[in-house]
N, C-alpha and C positions, 0 to 999 in steps of 0.2 A: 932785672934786665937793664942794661945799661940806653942812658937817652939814647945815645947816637946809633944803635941797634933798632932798637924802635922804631926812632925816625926813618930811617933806611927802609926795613920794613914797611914803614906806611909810605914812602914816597912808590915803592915796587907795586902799591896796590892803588895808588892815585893813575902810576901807566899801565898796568893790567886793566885798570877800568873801561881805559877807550875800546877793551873787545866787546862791550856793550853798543860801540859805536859801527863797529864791522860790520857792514852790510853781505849778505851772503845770497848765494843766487834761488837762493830755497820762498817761498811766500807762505804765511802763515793760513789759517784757514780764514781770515778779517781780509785778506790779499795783499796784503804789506809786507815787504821783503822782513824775512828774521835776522835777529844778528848772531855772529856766533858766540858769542855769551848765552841767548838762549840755544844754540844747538848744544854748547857743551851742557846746560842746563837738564836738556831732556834726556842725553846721552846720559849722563848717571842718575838719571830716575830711571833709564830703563834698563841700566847696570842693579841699578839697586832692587829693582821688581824681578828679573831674573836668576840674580847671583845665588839661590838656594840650588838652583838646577845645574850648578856648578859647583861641586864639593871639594875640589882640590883646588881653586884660585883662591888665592889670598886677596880676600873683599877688599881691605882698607889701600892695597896697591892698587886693586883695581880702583877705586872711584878718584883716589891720587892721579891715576893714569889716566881719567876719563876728563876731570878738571883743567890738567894742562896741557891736555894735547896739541890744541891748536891757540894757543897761549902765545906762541911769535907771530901771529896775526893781526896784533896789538898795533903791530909798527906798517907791518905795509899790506896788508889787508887779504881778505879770501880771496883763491883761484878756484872759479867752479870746479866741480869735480867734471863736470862736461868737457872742462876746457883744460885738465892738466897735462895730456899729453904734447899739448904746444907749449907749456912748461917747465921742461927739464931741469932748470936748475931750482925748482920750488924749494926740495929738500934743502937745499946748502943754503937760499935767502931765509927760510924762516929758521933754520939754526942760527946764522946771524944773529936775527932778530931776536931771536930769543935769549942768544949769549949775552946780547948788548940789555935788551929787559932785566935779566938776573946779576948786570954784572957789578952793583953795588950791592947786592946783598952777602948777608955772612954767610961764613960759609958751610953754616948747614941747610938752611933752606935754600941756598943758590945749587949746589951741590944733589940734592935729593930732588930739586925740578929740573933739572939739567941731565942727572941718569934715567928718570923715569922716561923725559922725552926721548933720548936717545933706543932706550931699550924698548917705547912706539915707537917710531920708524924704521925700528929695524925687524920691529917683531919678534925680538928676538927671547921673551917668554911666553907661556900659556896667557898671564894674564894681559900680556901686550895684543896676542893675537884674536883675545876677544874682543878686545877694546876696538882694535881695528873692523871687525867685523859686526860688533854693533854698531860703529861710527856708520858703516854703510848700511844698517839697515832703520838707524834713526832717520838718516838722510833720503831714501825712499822713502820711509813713513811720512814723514813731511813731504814730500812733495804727490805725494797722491793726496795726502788731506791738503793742499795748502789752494789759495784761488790764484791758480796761475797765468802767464798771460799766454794767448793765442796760438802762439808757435812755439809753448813749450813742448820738449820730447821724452814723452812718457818714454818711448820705447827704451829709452838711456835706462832705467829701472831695472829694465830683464835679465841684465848682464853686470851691472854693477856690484862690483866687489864679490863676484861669484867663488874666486880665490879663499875668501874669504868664512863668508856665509853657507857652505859647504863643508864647513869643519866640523861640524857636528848635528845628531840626529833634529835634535831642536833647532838650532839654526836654518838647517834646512827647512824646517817646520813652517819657523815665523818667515822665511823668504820666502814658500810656496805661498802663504797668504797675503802676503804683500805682492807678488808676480800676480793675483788673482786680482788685485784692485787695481793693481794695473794695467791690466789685462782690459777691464770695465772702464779705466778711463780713458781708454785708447778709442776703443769703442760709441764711446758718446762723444768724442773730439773728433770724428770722422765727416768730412761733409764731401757729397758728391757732387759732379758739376759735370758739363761737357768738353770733352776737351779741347786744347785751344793749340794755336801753330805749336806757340812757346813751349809745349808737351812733346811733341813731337819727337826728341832725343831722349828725352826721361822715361818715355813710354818704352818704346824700345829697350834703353838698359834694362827696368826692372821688368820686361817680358822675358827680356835673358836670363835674369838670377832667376825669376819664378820657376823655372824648367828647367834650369839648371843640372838639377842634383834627380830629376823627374823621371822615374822608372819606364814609361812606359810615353814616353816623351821625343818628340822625333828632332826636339831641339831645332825645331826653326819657327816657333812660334811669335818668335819679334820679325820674322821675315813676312810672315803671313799677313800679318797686322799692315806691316807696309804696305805690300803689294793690295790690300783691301783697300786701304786709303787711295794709292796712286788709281788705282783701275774703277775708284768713284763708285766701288760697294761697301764701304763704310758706314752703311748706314745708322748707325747710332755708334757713338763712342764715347763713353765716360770714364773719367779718373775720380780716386778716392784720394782727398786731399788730408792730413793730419799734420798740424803746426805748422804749414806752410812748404811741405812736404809729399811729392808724389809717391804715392805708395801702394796704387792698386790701379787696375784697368780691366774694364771689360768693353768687348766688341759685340755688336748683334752686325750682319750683312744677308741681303734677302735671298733667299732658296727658289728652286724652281722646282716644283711639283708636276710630274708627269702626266697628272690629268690636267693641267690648266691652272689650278687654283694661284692665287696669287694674295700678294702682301703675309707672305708666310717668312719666318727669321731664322737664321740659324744663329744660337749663342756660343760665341767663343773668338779667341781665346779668353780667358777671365783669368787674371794675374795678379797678384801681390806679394809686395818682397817679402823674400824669406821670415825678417824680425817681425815680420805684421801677421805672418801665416799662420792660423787655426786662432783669429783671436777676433771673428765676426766683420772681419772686412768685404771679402769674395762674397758674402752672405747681404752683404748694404747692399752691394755693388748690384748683384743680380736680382734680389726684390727693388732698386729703385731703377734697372735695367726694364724689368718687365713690365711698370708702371709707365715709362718712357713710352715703350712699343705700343702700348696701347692707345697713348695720346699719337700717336703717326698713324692711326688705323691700322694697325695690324692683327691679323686675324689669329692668331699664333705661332708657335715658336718650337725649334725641335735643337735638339747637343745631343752630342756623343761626348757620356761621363758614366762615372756610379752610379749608380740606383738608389744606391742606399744613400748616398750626400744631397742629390737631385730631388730625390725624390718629396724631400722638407718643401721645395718650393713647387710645389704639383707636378712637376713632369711625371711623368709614366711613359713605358712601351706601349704600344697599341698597334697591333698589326695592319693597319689600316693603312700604313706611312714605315716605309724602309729607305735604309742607305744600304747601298749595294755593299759587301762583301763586311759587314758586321754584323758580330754575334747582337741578333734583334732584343735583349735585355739592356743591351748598353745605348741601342739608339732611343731618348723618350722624345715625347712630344708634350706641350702644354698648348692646345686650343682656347682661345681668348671667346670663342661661340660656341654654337651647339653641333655646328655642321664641322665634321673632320673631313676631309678627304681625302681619297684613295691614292695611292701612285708611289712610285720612287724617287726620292726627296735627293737632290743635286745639288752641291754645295758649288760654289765660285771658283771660276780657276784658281785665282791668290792660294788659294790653300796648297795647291802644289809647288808653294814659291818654296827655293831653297836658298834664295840669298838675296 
């Protein structure tokens, strides 16, 4: 091989080096942001641990594919994947970037890093498209394993590169397992509190999406919520906080019992946005709800819901205690004593608010 080949050659690998320097938005499991020289690192280890379960990709394109992907990164650095929708023109700068990287090389290895990338970005073969879809699911693996900071958004996980991760029955496979651990980390990044003025509009939109799409839903459960607050029945209101994000809300306001009894609650509405729904939120909410009530002295608490959802957290029916004109399976009660009492259970005007 001739010097000035070489030297060419090794100068191409002295500026591909700084992808070692790339800070990328991902944290390792030590909490130290990773660079993309290790993402592309791990991307063909787990090109390389997989590729049996793919018989028809050509292995040695794939890991070629998997090495240079993000190779024009070199020069002007990672766009989280969180954040590329506010950058449109990514594609066309890290082409740039990377014309300008390969463009003292000869021209066969300028030439063969220069189609491979094209043909990732465009997806435009089977082994492009895997590559694509393992790049997003190395990228969620990291960041469920990684110690990330406070107001990271797990929920960004759920949905990423679904396009993608959806191509096939394995795919699907390792994404369902990775949506499960994210699923868990959402979970233990949840903290509840009481809510404050500054909630006030966030409460309300996400009681709107929560009901939204809600079968059996009168769709004015953000009006409710208000008219409880303005008419000073509000008696307990807390939101579920993740990364610094409103994401859930429940109401307790006191009931009137036709015998007298009194410090009795009705729970609801209980809310969480849609991308947080069926993943242990409404569940904090209402066991650190009922713990609440009973720091206020309250004697217990009665909702109109399921049975079968309600019933995890002790409610039950009990005849002993109706709301007029419901099927008595759907109205329960949880008593915080030993003493129930009798009567028909009256909820707050608010509830009849429709705007």
């Amino acid at each position: 091989m001739e010097l000035d080949v070489i030297q060419t050659r090794l100068a191409f690998l002295r500026e591909a080096e700084k992808l070692k320097n790339v800070i990328r938005f991902s944290h390792t499991s030590n909490g130290r942001q990773e660079s993309t020289a290790e993402h592309s690192w791990r991307l063909c280890l787990m090109a390389m641990i997989f590729a049996d379960q793919f018989k028809q990709i050509d292995f040695e394109k794939l890991l070629k594919m998997c090495l240079i992907h993000d190779l024009g990164e070199a020069i002007h650095g990672d766009i989280p994947a969180i954040l590329k929708d506010q950058f449109p023109d990514k594609h066309q700068q890290e082409k740039l970037d990377l014309y300008q990287l390969t463009e003292y090389l000869d021209q066969h290895p300028q030439t063969l890093i220069r189609t491979l990338w094209e043909e990732y970005e465009n997806a435009s073969t089977p082994e492009a498209k895997l590559v694509k879809a393992l790049d997003k699911l190395e990228t969620i693996l990291q960041h469920n394993q990684g110690i990330n900071p406070a107001d990271f958004d797990y929920a960004f996980n759920l949905t990423y590169g679904e396009k993608y991760t959806n191509a096939s029955p394995l795919l699907k496979q390792i994404r369902g397992i990775l949506n499960q651990e994210t699923q868990e980390k959402i979970k233990m990044n949840i903290h509840i509190r009481d809510e404050k003025l500054s909630d006030i509009q966030a409460i309300f939109d996400l009681t709107q999406a929560a009901f939204a799409d809600a079968e059996h839903s009168s769709h004015t459960e953000q009006f409710i919520v208000d008219a409880l607050r303005n008419s000073g029945q509000l008696g307990l209101s807390l939101v579920a906080i993740s990364n610094n994000k409103l994401i859930g809300h429940i109401a307790f306001s006191p009931v009137q019992i036709s015998d007298g009894t009194a410090s009795w609650y009705g729970l609801g509405p209980v809310s969480v946005l849609p991308e947080y729904q069926s993943q242990g939120v409404g569940s904090k909410l209402i066991r650190t709800g009922i713990e609440a009530l009973k720091d206020l002295d309250a004697v217990g608490c009665v909702l109109l819901g399921e049975p079968e959802y309600y019933g995890r957290f002790g409610f039950k029916p009990d005849a002993r205690l109706f709301l007029a004109d419901v099927p008595a399976e759907y109205f329960q009660i949880l008593p915080f004593t030993e003493h129930v009492p009798t009567g028909e259970v009256v909820y707050a005007d608010a509830f009849h608010a429709t705007a």
